[in-house]
N, C-alpha and C positions, 0 to 999 in steps of 0.2 A: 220515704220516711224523713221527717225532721231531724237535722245533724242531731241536737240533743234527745229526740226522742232514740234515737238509733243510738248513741251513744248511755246512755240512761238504761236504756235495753241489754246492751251489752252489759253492762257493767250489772245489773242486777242480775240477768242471765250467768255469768259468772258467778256470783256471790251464792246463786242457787244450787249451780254446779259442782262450785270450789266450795264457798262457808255453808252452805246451807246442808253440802253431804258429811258437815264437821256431825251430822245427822242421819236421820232414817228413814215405808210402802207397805201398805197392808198387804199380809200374808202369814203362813204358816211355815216352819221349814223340817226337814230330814233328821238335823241334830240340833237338838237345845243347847243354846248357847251357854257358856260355861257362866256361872253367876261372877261378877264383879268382886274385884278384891279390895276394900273401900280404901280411899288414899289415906295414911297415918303421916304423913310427913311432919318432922318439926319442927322442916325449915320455914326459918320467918320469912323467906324471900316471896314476893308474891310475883314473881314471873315464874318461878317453881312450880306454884301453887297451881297457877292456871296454867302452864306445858303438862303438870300432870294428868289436871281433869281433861284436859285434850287428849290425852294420850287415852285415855280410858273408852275414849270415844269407838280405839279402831277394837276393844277388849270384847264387844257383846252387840248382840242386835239392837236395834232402836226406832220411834217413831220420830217424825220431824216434821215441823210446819213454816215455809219461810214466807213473809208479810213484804213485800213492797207495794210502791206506787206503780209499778209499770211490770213486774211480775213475779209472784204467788207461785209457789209451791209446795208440796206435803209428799208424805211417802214412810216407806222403812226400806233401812238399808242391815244387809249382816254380814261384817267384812269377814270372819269367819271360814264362813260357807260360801263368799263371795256373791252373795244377791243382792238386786238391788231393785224397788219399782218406787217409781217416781215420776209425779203429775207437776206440770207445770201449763199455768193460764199467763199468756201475755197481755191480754188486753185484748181489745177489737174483735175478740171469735178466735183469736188466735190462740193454738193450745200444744201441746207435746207433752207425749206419754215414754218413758223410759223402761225398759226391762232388761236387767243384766244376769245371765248366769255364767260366771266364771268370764272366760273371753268372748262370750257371745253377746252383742247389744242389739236389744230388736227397738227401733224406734218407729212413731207413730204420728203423724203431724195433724193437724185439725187447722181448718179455716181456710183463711185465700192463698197462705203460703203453701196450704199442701197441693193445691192443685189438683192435677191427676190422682197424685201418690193417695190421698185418704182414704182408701181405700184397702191399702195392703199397710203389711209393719216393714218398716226396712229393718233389713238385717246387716250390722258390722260386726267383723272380726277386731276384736281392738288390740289382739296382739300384734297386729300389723300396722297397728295407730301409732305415730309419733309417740314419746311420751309426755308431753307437754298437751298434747290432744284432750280437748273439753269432754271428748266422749268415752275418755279411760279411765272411769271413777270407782271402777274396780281393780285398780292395776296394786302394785305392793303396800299401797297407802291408801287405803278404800275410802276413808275418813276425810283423808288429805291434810293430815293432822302434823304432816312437816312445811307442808306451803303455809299452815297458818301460824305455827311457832316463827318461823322464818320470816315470816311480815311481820313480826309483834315489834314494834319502834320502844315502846315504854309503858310500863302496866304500875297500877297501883292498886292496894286493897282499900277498900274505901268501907267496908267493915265485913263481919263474916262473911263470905260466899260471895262478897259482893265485890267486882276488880275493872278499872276505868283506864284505857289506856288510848292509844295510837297504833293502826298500823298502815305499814308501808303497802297500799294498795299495787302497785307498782311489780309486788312479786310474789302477787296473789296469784293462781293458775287463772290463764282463763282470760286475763286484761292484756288486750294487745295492742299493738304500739300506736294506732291511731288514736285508742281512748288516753294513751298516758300523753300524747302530742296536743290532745283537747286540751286537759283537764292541767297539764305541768307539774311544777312542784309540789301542789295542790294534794296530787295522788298520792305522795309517798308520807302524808301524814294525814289518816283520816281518822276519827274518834271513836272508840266502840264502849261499852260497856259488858259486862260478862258477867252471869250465876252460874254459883256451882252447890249443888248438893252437899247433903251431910255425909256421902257417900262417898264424895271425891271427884263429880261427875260434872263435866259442863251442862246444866238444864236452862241457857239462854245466851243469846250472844246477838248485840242490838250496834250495827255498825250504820255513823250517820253521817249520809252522804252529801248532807244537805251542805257539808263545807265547799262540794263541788259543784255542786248545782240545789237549791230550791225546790228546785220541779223533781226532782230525784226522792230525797226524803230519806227516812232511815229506812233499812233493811231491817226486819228483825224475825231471827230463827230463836225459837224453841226446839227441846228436846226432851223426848217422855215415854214411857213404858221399856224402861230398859230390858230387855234379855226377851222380849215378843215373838213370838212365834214368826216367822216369813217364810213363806211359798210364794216360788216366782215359777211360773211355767210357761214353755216355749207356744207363741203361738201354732197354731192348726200350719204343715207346710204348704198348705194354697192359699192363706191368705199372707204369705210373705215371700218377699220378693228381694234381691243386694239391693244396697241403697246407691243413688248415683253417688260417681266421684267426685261431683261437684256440691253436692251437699257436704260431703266427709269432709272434703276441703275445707268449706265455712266453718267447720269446729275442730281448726286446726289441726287437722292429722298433717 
């Protein structure tokens, strides 16, 4: 693969993982998620504003759809109940299916990368994952709604609902050290914009990469149907199989 396709890849693949589960897989679940408690805040501060509506993220189920150039994802996630399914297309036939209940991750690869494996779902324990691990999106911050405060460089309101800022890509989950050794100072200021409902609720967050690369383009997640029913269930035990440890490895366990 091409350094900047590989790098481009990483770095969206991240953004799907990390920004994009600031979102939600179709399904049904066990218990309905508690409804939303709408933000009243009257602080004027608009990094307030939007930590809140992040925060509300990890409060109730959700649907999500994340838009790049090099790869596309959708799903619902409900940090609650701790579920999560989640589809992502890279390009080229290349595809990957996620299912999480609680610590169990059943993943599923499509195209020339899966090889062999297409056939079965790997299965990881992710309590046994690093925690920095791209594949622990269910771990105490299912949202990831502290990795993304934590990158926020500088936000503004730019009128109702509507906030423009910077962040620090850098100490986004997920970007590791050969994209920030690409990309340089570059990484730790990159541009987003952000909606938030009349409810208090992040419904979009458009991060654009194009400061790093062109070919890259912006990222842009949506989020919609809050408090959604999700059912995630485990596949059939003969069509899955552990996943190698050199895969787990690739997503930083």
């Amino acid at each position: 693969m091409h350094p900047i396709r590989s790098a481009s890849t990483g770095l969206a693949l991240a953004a799907a993982l990390a920004l994009g589960l600031t979102g939600c897989a179709p399904g049904s679940n066990q218990h309905e998620a508690p409804l939303a408690t709408p933000v009243t805040s009257t602080a004027a501060d608009p990094r307030a504003e939007l930590t809140a509506a992040l925060e509300e993220i990890n409060k109730q189920s959700c649907r999500f759809e994340l838009v790049s150039a090099v790869v596309n994802a959708a799903g619902t996630l409900h940090p609650l109940n701790l579920l999560a399914d989640m589809a992502l297309d890279m390009g080229d036939g290349q595809t990957m299916r996620l299912l999480t209940i609680g610590d169990d991750l059943y993943l599923k690869l499509g195209g020339e990368q899966a090889g062999d494996l297409s056939d079965k779902w790997l299965y990881v324990n992710t309590s046994k994952l690093d925690d920095d691990s791209d594949l622990k999106i269910m771990a105490d911050d299912p949202g990831n709604v502290r990795a993304l405060i934590k990158s926020i460089v500088a936000v503004d309101r730019t009128s109702p609902g509507n906030y423009a800022g910077t962040v620090d890509y850098t100490k986004t989950a997920g970007v590791d050290s050969d994209l920030v050794r690409m990309f340089g100072d570059k990484a730790a200021s990159v541009p987003f914009t952000a909606t938030v409902d009349t409810e208090g609720r992040l419904t979009g967050l458009v991060i654009d990469m194009t400061t790093l690369d062109a070919r890259i383009g912006e990222i842009k997640a949506t989020y919609s149907d809050f408090g959604t029913p999700v059912t995630v269930r485990k596949p059939p035990a003969n069509e899955v199989k552990d996943a190698p440890p050199e895969l787990v490895k690739a997503f930083g366990a």
